[in-house]
N, C-alpha and C positions, 0 to 999 in steps of 0.2 A: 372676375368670375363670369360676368353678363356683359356683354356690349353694350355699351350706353348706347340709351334711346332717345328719342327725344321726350320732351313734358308733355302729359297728355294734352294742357293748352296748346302747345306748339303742332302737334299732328292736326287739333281738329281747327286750328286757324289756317295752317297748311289747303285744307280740302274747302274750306270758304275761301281763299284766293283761286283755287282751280275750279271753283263752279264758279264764280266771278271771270274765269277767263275764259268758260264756256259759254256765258253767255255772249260772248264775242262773235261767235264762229257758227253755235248751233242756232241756225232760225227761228225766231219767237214765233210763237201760233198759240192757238186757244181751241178749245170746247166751248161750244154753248151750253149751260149746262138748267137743269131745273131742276122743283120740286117734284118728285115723284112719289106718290102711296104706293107700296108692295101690296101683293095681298092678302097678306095678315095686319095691313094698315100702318105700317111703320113710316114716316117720313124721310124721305133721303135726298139728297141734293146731286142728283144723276145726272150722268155725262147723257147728251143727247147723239147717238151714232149717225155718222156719217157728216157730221156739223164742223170739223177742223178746220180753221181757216187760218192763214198767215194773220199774223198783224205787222205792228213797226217795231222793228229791232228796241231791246231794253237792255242795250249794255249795260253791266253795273262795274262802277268807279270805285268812286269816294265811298259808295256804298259797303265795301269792304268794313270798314270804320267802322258804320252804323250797324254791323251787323247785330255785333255783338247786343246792343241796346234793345233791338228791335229782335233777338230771338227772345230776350229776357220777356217783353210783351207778347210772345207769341205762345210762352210755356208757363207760365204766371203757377198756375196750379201745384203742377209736380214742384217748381221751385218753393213756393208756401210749404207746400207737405213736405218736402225736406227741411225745413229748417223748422218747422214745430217739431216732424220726428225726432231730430239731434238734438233740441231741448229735452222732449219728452225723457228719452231713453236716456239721457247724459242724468236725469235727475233718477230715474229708474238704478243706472250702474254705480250713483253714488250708495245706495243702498247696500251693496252688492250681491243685492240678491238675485240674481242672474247666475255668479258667479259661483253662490252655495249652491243654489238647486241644481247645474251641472254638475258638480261636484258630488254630489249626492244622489244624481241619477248615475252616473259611474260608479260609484259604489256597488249600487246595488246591481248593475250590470254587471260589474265585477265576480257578484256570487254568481249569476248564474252557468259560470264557468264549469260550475261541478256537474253540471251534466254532459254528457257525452258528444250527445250527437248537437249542441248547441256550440259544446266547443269545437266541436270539428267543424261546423259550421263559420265562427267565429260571431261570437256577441256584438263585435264591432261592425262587421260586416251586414249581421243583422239589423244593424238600427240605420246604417246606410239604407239599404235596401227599401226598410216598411218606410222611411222618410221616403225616398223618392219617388216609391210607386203613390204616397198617397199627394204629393206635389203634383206629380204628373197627372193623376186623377182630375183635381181640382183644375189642373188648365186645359184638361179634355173635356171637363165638364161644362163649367162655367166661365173661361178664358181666363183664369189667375193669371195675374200677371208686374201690375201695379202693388199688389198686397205684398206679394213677395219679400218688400223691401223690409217689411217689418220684421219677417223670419231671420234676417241677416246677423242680428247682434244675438242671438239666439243660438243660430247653427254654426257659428262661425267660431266661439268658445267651446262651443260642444267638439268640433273638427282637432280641435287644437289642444283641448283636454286628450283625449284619446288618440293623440297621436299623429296626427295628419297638419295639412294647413290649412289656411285660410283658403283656398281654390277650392278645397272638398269641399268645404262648411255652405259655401256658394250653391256647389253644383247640388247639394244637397235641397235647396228648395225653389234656386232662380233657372238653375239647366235642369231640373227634374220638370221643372212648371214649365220649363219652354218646350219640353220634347213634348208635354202631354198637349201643348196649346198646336203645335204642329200635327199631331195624331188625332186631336179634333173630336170629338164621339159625340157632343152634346150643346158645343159653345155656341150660344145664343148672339154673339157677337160678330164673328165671322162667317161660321158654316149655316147656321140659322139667316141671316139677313145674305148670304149666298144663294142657297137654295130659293129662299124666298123673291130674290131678285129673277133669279134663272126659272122662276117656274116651278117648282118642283117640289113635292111632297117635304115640308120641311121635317130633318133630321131623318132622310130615309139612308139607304144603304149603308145604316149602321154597322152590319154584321162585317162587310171589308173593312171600316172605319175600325172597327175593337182590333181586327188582325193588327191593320198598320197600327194601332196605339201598342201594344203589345211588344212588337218588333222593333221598335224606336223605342218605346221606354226601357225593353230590357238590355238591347244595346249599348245605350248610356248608361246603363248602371254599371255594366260591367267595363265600359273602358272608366267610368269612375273607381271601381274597386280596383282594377290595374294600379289604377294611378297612387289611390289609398296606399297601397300594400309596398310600391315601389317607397313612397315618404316615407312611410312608418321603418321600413328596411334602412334606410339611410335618408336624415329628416333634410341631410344638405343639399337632397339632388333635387329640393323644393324652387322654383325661380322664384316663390317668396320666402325661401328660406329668414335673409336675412329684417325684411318688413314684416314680419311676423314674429318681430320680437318682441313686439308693444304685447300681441293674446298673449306669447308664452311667459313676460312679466306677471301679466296682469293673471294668471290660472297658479304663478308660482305663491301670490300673493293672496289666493282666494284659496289655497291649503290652511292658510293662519288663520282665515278668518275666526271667529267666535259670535255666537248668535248672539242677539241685543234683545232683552226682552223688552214687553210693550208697555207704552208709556200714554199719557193723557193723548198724544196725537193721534198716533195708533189706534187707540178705541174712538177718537171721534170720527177718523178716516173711516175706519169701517160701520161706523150707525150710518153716516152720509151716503159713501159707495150705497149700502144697504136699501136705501129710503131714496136713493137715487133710481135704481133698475125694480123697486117696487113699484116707483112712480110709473115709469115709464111702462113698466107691462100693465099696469090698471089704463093708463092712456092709450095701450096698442088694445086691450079688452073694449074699453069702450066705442074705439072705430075700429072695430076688428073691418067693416067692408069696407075699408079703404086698404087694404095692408095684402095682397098675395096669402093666401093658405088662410084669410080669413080669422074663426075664432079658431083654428087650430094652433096658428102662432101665437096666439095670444096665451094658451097655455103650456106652449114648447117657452114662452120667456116667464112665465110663472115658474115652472119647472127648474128653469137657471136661476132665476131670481131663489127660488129656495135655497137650491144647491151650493152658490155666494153663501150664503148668510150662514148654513152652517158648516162647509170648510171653511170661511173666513173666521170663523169664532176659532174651530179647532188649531187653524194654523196662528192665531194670533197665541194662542197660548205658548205654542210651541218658540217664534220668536217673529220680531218685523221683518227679518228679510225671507222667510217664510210665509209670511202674510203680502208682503211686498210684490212677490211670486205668483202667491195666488189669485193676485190683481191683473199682474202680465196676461193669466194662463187666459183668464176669464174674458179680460179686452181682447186677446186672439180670439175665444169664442163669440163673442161677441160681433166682431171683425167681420166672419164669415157666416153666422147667420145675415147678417145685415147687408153684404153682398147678394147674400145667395137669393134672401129673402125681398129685403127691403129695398133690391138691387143702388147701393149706395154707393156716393163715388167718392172724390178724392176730400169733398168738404165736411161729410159725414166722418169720414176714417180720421180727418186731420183731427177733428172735434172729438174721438173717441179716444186717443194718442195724448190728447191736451188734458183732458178728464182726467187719466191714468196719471198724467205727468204732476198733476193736483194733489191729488188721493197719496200717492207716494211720497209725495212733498211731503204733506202733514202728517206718513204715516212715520216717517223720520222724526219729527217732532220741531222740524223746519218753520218758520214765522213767513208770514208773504213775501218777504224782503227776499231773506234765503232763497225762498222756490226762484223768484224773478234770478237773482244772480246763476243760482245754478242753469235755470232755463237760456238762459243768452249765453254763458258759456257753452252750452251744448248745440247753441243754432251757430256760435263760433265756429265749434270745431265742424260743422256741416256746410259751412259757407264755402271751400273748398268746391266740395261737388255741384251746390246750387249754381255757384259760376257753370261750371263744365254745362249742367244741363242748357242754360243762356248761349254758352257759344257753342256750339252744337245746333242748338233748333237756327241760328243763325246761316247756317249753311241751308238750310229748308229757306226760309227768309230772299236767301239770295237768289236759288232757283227760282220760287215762285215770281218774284218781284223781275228777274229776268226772264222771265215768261218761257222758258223752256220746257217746265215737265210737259205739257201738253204733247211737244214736238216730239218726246221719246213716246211719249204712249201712240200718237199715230204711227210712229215708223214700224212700231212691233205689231200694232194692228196689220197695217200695210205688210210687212213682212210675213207676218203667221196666214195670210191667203194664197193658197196656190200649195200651201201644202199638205204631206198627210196627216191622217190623223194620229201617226205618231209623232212626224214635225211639228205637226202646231201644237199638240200635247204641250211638247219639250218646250219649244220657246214659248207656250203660256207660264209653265211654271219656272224657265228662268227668268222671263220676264219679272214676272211677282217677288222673286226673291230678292235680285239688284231692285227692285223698287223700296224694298223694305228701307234701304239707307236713306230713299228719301223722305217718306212716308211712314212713320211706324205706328200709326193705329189704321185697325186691320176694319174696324166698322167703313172709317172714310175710303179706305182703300177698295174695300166690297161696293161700296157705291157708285166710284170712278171705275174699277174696271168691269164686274159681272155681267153689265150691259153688251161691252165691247167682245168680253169670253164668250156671252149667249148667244151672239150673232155668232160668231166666227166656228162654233160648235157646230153649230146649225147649215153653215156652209159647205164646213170640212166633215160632215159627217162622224161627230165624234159625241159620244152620249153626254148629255149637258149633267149631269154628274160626273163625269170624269175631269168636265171643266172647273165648277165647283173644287174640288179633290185637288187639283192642283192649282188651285188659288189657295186653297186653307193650307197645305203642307209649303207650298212658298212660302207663305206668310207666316213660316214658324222659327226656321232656323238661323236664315240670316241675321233676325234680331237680338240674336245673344252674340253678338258681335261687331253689330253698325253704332259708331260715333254718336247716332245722332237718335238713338234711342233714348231718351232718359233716365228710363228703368232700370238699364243695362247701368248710365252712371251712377245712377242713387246707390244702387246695390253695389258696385266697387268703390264707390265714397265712403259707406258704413263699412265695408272689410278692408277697406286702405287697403286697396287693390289697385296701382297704378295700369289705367287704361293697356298700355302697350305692354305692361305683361300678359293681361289676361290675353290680347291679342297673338303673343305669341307663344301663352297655352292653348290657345283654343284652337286655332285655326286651322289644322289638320282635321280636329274631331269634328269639327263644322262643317267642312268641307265633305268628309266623308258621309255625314250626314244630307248634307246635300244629293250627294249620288244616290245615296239609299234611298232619298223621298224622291228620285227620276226613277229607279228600279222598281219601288212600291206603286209607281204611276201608271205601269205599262201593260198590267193585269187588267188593267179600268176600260182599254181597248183592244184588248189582245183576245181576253177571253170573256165569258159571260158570266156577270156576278149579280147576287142580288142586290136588287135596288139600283143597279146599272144599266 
């Protein structure tokens, strides 16, 4: 049916041998590089311009070998958080309450069929849609990106209940979030410590920024509904037709189910949860001036804190996988205050996953022993992808260690002088885009280059927001496609999505994506825009 491809380990050991044999050939050199304050005071570890100097060649060997070891050391993090999520959630889907509440949200999507302009619309279409624009929201906002992966076991049975595959279920919150993280409007991460770096009124020239979010997210949505409508018409012509038999088992098996009413665990899970996020919001009241939004948050988590206690009662009546559910819904809420708010990274969210994975345990009626066995089965069935992310950051590993990214950043520097400021537009933001495979956090990335874009702006006569603009939309699309992103593996780990399919679903609509964010570039110095 499909041309054998190779294993995803074997493509991304493939590209650790070829940057191993580029460290042969391409010149080692460096940056001098230091601490720099912006001035909004942020810390960053900036390239110093005009500082590149040769050093001594750092071919790497044997180091091929070690790669693998020493990516594992360089990505510790994302691999931890993958293997608590695979516990968490493996003990979550023993529940199956995932499986009912999709089940039960199609239903009732189902009714609303009877009205008109809804059906002609199509209800399916519908729930694509409000998902991805509010995905895309969130990475335009606040650079979603890493959270993503949690949506996965979530939209991925939803895709597949209604019809589609596992690909839609994806694009539904990891390509919705990437298109908004490349349209940019508000992300504190990239476009904020860009701006900041370049000078520049941070988060100005919004109003171009919403156009380009707008045009790139509606874009995507609609070669995703294409592609929806093409599955659903004939589910064969899926390239994960046939690895998509584990969701369409698993949904044909979550029709039987039958709700479990609630048992002594059940009620003690829920006083605990309860007395747990009471605590916690009397602890954020009491240092409300330590916490962003102050004593305001402290009453936005009073306000959840109630809201828990009594849908938790109401759904526990109803059954545990019910209440089960209402624990997921609440950890997502939770999730995202706590990013948005508390801005919290990967230790935080691992810790809030692991809580959930607790609560659910005993809301089963599960003894510690049970939770432990379920929970190592599910980091089992996750060890899979934690390798991938290990050999992957291994190819980073190598470059660095063979001292070459430096030598590409000077050549593109050196290259983008002498041209206009349409050429060096262009080769700044291809430049950024092929860097994303090496490089894929966009904060480190802003540090290393903005410096070298501010200059070069300032030479070429090109508005230092338009440089900005094409470092953030670089820094969007190739990452839902590069090896050596994480994120990109953790999220086809949890949809057993083998690498080189999605590679060769995507790569068209990436590419095209590509040109559209060079087309959306050329207004920025073509014509006069606000905030440009």
């Amino acid at each position: 049916m499909f041309k054998k491809v190779p294993h995803t380990y074997v493509i991304i050991f493939g590209l650790i041998v070829l940057a191993a044999i580029a460290t042969w050939f391409v010149p080692a050199g460096e940056f001098l590089r230091e601490k720099q304050i912006t001035e909004s005071g942020k810390v960053i570890n900036g390239v110093v311009n005009g500082s590149y100097h040769r050093v001594d060649q750092a071919p790497q060997t044997w180091q091929v070998m070690s790669a693998f070891f020493k990516g594992f050391q360089k990505a510790p993090a994302i691999i931890a958080f993958l293997l608590i999520l695979g516990g968490a959630f493996w003990i979550l889907n023993e529940t199956k309450a995932i499986d009912m509440g999709v089940q039960s949200f199609l239903n009732y999507s189902n009714r609303l069929e009877r009205f008109r302009f809804l059906r002609w619309i199509g209800v399916n279409n519908l729930i694509i849609i409000l998902i991805m624009v509010m995905f895309s929201s969130f990475g335009a906002i606040f650079g979603m990106s890493e959270e993503t992966i949690a949506f996965v076991i979530i939209f991925v049975p939803l895709a597949i209940s209604m019809g589609y595959d596992s690909i839609v279920g994806v694009c539904m919150c990891f390509l919705a979030a990437g298109l908004g993280f490349a349209g940019c409007v508000l992300n504190p991460f990239t476009l904020g410590i860009a701006q900041d770096i370049a000078g520049i009124k941070m988060f100005s020239g919004i109003e171009y920024r919403l156009v380009m979010w707008f045009i790139i997210t509606g874009l995507g949505i609609a070669y995703v509904l294409w592609y929806a409508k093409k599955v659903k018409k004939n589910p064969s012509k899926s390239i994960m037709f046939e690895e998509d038999n584990y969701w369409r088992e698993n949904h044909d098996s979550a029709q039987k189910l039958e709700a479990s009413k609630a048992n002594k665990g059940t009620w003690l899970a829920y006083f605990i949860a309860s007395a747990t996020i009471i605590a916690y919001s009397v602890y954020v009241g009491l240092n409300s001036n330590l916490f962003k939004g102050g004593f305001s948050t402290y009453i936005l988590l009073l306000v959840l804190a109630i809201i828990f206690i009594v849908s938790g009662y109401k759904m526990l009546k109803k059954s545990v996988q019910m209440f089960c559910l209402s624990i997921l819904i609440f950890t997502i809420i939770y999730l995202i205050v706590g990013v948005m708010i508390f801005e919290w990274d990967f230790v935080q969210i691992a810790a809030l996953f692991f809580t959930m994975a607790i609560v659910t345990g005993m809301a089963m009626g599960k003894d510690a022993s049970d939770i432990s066995k379920l929970f190592i089965a599910g980091a089992k069935d996750m060890l899979s992808a934690a390798l991938v992310v290990g050999l992957a950051s291994g190819i980073i590993v190598i470059l660095e260690d063979g001292k070459i990214i430096d030598t590409f950043l000077n050549s593109v520097a050196t290259s983008i002088n002498g041209s206009g400021p349409v050429g060096a537009l262009s080769l700044m933001y291809g430049f950024q885009s092929i860097l994303n495979a090496i490089i894929t956090s966009g904060t480190a990335k802003a540090a290393m280059l903005m410096p070298m874009f501010r200059e070069i702006a300032l030479m070429t006569d090109i508005p230092l927001q338009s440089a900005v603009t094409a470092f953030h939309i670089g820094d969007g699309f190739t990452n839902l496609i590069t090896p050596t992103s994480g994120v990109l593996i953790a999220v086809l780990g949890l949809a057993k999505i083998p690498y080189a399919k999605w590679v060769k679903w995507s790569w068209k609509f990436i590419l095209a994506m590509v040109i559209l964010g060079w087309i959306l570039l050329l207004p920025t110095v073509l014509i006069q825009l606000p905030g440009f």
